[in-house]
C-alpha positions in Angstrom: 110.5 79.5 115.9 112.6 82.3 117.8 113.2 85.5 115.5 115.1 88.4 116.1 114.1 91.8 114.7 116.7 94.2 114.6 115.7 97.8 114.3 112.5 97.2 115.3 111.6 100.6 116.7 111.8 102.5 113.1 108.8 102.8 110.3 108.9 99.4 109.1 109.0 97.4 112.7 106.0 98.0 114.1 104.1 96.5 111.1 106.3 94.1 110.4 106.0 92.9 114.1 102.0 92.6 113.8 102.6 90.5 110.9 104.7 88.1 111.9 102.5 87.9 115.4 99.6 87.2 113.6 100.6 84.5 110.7 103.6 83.1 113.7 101.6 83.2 116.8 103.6 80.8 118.4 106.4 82.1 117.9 109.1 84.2 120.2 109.8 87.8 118.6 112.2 89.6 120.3 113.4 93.3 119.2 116.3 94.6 119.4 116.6 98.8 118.8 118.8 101.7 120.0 115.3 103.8 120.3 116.3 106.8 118.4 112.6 106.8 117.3 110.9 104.5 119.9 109.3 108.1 121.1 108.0 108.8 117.4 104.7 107.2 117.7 101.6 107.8 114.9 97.7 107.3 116.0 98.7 103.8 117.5 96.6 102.2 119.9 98.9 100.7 121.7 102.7 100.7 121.9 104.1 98.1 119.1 106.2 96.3 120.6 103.4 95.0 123.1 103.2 92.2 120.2 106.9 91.1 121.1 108.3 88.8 123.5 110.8 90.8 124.9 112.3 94.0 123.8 116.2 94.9 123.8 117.4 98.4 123.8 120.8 98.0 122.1 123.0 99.4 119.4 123.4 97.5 116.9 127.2 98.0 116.6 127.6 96.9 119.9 125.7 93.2 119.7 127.3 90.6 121.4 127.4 86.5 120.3 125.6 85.5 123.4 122.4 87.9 121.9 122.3 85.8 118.8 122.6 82.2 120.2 119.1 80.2 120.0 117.7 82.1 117.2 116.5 80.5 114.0 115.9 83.8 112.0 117.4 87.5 112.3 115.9 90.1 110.2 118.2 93.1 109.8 116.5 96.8 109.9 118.8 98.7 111.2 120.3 101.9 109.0 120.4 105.4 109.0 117.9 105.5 106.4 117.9 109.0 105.2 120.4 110.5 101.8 121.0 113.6 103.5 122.3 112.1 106.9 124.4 109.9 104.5 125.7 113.3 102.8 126.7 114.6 106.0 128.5 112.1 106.8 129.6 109.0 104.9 131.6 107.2 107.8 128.9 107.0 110.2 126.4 105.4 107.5 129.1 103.0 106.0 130.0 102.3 110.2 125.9 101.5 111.3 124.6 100.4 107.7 127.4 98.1 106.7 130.4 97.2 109.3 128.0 96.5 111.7 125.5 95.0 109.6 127.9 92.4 108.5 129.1 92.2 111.9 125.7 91.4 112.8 125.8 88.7 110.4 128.7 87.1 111.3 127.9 86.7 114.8 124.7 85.4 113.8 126.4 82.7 111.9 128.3 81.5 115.1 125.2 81.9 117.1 123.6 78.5 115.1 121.0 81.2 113.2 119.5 79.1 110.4 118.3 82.5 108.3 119.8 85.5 107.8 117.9 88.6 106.2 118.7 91.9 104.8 116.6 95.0 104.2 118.5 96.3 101.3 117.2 98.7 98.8 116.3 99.2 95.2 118.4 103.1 95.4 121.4 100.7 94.6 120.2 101.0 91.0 120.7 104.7 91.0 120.8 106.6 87.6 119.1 104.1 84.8 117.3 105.2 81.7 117.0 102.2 79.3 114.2 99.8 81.1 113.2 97.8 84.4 116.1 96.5 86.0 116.6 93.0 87.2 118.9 91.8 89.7 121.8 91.2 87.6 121.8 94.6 85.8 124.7 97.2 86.7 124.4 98.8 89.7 124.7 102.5 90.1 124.5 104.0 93.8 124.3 107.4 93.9 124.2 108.0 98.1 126.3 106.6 100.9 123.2 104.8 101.6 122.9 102.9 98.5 126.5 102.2 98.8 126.2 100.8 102.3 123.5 98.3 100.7 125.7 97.0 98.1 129.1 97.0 100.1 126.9 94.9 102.6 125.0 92.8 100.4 128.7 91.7 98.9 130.2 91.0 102.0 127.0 88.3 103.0 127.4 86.5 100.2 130.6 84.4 101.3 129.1 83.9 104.9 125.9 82.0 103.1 125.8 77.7 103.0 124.0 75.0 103.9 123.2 76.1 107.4 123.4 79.7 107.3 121.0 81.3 104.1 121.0 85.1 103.5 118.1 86.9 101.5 119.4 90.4 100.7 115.5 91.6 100.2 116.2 95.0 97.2 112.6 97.1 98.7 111.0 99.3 96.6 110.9 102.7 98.5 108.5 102.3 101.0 105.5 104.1 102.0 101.6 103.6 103.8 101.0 104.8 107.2 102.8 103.4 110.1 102.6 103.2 114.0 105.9 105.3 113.7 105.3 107.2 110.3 108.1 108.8 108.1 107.1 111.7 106.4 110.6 111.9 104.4 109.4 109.4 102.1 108.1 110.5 98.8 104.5 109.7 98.6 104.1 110.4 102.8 105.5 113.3 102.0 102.9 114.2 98.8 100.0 113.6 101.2 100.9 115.2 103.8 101.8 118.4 101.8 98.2 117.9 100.0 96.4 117.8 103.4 97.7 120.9 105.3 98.4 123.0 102.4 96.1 121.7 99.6 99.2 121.9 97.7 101.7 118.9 96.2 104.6 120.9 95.1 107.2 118.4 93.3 111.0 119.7 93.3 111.9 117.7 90.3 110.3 117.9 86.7 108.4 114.9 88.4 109.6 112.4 85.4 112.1 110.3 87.4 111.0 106.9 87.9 109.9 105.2 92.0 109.3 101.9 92.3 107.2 102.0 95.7 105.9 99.2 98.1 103.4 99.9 101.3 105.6 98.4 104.8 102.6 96.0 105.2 103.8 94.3 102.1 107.4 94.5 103.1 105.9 92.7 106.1 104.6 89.9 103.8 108.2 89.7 102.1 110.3 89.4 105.2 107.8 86.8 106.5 108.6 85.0 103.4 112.5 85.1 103.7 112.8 83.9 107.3 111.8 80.9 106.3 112.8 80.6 102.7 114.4 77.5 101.8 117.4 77.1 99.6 115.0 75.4 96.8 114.1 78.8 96.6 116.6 81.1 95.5 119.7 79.0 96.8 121.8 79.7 100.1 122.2 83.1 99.0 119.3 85.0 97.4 119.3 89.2 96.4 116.2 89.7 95.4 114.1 93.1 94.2 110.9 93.1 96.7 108.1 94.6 95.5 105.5 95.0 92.4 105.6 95.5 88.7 102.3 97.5 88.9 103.9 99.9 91.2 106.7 101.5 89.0 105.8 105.4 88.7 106.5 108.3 87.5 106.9 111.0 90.5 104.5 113.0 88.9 102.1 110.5 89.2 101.8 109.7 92.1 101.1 113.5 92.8 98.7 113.2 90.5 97.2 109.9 92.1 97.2 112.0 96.0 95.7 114.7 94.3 92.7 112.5 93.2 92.0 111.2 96.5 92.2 114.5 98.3 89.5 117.0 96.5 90.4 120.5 96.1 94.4 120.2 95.8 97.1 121.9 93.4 99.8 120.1 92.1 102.7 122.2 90.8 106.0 120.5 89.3 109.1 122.1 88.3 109.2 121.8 84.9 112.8 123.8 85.1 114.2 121.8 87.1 117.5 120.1 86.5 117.5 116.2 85.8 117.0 113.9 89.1 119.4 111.5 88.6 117.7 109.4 91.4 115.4 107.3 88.7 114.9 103.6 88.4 112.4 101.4 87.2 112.4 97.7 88.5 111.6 94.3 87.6 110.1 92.2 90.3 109.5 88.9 88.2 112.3 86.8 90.2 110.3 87.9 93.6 106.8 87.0 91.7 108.2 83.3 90.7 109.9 82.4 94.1 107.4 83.7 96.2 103.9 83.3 95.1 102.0 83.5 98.2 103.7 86.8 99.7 103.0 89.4 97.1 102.5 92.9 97.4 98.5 93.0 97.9 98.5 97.5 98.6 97.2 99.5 95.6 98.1 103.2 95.2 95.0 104.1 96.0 94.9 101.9 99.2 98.0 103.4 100.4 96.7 107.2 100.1 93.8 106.4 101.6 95.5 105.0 104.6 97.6 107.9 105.2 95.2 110.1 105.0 92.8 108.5 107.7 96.0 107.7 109.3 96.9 111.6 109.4 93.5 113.1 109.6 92.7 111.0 113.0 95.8 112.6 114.7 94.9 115.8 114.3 97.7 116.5 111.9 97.6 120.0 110.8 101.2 121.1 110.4 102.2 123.0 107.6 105.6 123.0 108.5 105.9 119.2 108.6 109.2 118.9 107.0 110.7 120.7 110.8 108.7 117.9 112.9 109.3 114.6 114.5 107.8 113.0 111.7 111.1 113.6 109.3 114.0 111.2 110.7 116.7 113.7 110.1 114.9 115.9 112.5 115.1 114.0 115.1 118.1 113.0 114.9 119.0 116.2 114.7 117.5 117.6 117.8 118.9 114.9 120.1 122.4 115.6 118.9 121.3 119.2 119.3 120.0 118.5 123.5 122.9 116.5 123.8 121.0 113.4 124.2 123.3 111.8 121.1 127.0 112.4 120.2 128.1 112.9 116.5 128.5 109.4 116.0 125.2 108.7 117.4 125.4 107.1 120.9 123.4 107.9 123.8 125.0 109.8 126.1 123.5 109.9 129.0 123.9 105.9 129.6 126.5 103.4 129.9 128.3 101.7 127.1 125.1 101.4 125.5 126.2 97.3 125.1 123.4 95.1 123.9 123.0 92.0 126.4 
């Protein structure tokens, strides 16, 4: 089996890349990353992608069909990940997360790949009050990141048949420590306020709704759809990843850091306007077609692994949300040295063109 990770290099890769190099030791994993965050390593113990056959540094809007050609699976990571970026500008997201996503795809198709799969995300149910949704309830995106997600997820479904089958995987929001950790991520973000402050301040009233999965379960998933059948699911599958155990309330999963870290204050703002980001999610389609790759992370488990994750690098830094740890921050600073243009290409290298 040859598979072909794209976006390898962010928070998710490196786990995912473990995982798949110990339950497909035979096979060839080969990455594929422009390396925005390649330099954002967290207490590893070795570089991740030692566990890959080969590593490509590429953009992934500038893939071309003789990259694709010989792969069985391609697993699709790449997006700017983070609402604000998305904010600032809409274009750029909809150009990375979605044109070239589906680009991706397409080229994949001609290339002879045999499974197609798509991080996509469970923000594309936005706003929604009355119950869990499944994957046929209305969709509300609220960010030009959910909207990427759905615009892409549409345009896969006509490229899926017989020989080409696309699993559009809807992730809970993701959290649990990582070789290359994100500390923009809710719960990251509650325990690493608890440990150098002693203090979880929420922004919210903490009542919206997160349906949250650890990355080594979204590890478990992906392995899963690389290999999925059409007997399960069909040609084309969009499917919420994740675990019915793990819808909460953002106040508690303040509460839940709070009771593995002694000693720290949890203050919410009961004052503060309605978040409109709140969803609850029902994972039962993922349960049935995929027994044997469920989330096995408790809440507990995952705030327990950040902690030892954080306290054995040393990580002391009160102002965490200004540090390489927060994506938009390094994005920021390398359009900032010049490093990246606005539209986010190296600039001090050639067309950037992924062999």
């Amino acid at each position: 089996m040859r598979i072909l990770i794209v976006g390898n290099m962010g928070y998710v890769g490196p786990g995912l890349v473990r995982h798949l190099r110990e339950s497909h030791p035979e096979a060839e994993l080969v990455g594929l990353d422009a390396a925005f965050f390649a330099h954002c390593l967290t207490n590893a113990q070795r570089i991740p992608e030692a566990g890959l056959d080969r590593q490509v540094f590429g953009d992934v809007r500038d893939v071309q069909p003789s990259s694709l050609v010989g792969f069985d699976s391609v697993v699709n990571l790449a997006a700017i990940s983070n609402d604000v970026m998305g904010k600032m500008d809409e274009d750029l997201t909809l150009e990375i997360n979605f044109r070239a996503g589906v680009r991706l795809a397409k080229l994949a198709k001609e290339g002879g790949v045999r499974r197609f799969v798509f991080a996509s995300s469970c923000s594309v149910y936005g706003f929604a009050e009355d119950g869990a949704k499944t994957e046929t309830a209305a969709l509300n995106p609220l960010t030009a990141y959910a909207r990427s997600k759905i615009e892409t997820e549409n345009a896969l479904q006509p490229l899926a048949d017989d020989n080409f089958g696309v699993t559009c995987l809807r992730f809970a929001t993701a959290c649990g420590m990582s070789d290359r950790l994100r500390l923009d991520l809710v719960l990251n973000d509650f325990v690493a306020g608890a440990l150098t402050s002693k203090k979880i301040t929420v922004l919210s009233d903490g009542s919206p709704w997160r349906p949250l999965i650890h990355v080594h379960d979204m590890a478990r998933a992906i392995d899963w759809a690389i290999a999925r059948p059409s007997s399960e699911g069909g040609d084309y599958l969009v499917v919420n990843a994740g675990s019915d155990s793990w819808n909460y309330q953002v106040k508690d999963l303040a509460e839940a850091v709070a009771r593995e870290i002694p000693g720290v204050e949890v203050s919410i703002n009961r004052d503060a306007p309605p978040d409109k980001r709140s969803y609850r999610v029902d994972f039962g389609l993922f349960r049935s077609l995929a027994p044997r790759h469920q989330p096995r992370v408790d809440l507990g488990t995952a705030v327990r692994g950040l902690v030892e994750g954080l306290r054995q690098m040393g990580f002391n830094d009160p102002n965490y949300r200004q540090c390489s740890l927060i994506r938009l921050q390094v994005l920021a600073g390398l359009r900032e040295s010049g490093d990246l243009s606005r539209d986010l290409r190296w600039s001090n290298v050639g067309s950037g063109t992924a062999a």
